[in-house]
C-alpha positions in Angstrom: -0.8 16.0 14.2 -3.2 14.1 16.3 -1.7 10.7 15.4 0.8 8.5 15.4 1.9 7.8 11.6 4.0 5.1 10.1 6.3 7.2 8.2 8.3 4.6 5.2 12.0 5.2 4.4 12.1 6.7 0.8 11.4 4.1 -2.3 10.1 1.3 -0.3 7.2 0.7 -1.8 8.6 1.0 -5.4 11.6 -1.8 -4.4 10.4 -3.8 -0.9 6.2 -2.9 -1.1 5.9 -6.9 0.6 8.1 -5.5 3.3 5.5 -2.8 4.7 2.6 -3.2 6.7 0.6 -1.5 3.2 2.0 -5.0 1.3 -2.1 -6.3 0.3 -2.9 -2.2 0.0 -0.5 -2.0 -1.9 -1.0 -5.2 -4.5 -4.6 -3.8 -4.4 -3.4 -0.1 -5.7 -4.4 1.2 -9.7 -2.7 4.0 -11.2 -5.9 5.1 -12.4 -8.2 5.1 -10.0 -9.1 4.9 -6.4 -10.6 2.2 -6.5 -9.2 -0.8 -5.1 -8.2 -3.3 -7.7 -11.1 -6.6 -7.2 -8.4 -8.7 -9.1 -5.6 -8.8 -6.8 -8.2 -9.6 -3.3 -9.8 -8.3 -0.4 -7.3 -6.8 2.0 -6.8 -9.2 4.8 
């Protein structure tokens, strides 16, 4: 690995997501696609 990586204890973004530095990624996410969700925002 050529970079540093912010590696999340297990389950933190199914119980704490607000708690990670991924919290407006992570509002943002869809199950079906990769396409950012436009509802929930632009990431700040």
């Amino acid at each position: 690995m050529d970079r540093i990586h912010c590696f999340l204890p297990p389950r933190v973004l199914l119980e704490a997501p607000e708690q990670t530095e991924y919290a407006d990624w992570w509002r943002q996410a869809r199950a079906d696609s990769f396409r950012p969700d436009e509802r929930a925002g632009a990431a700040a």
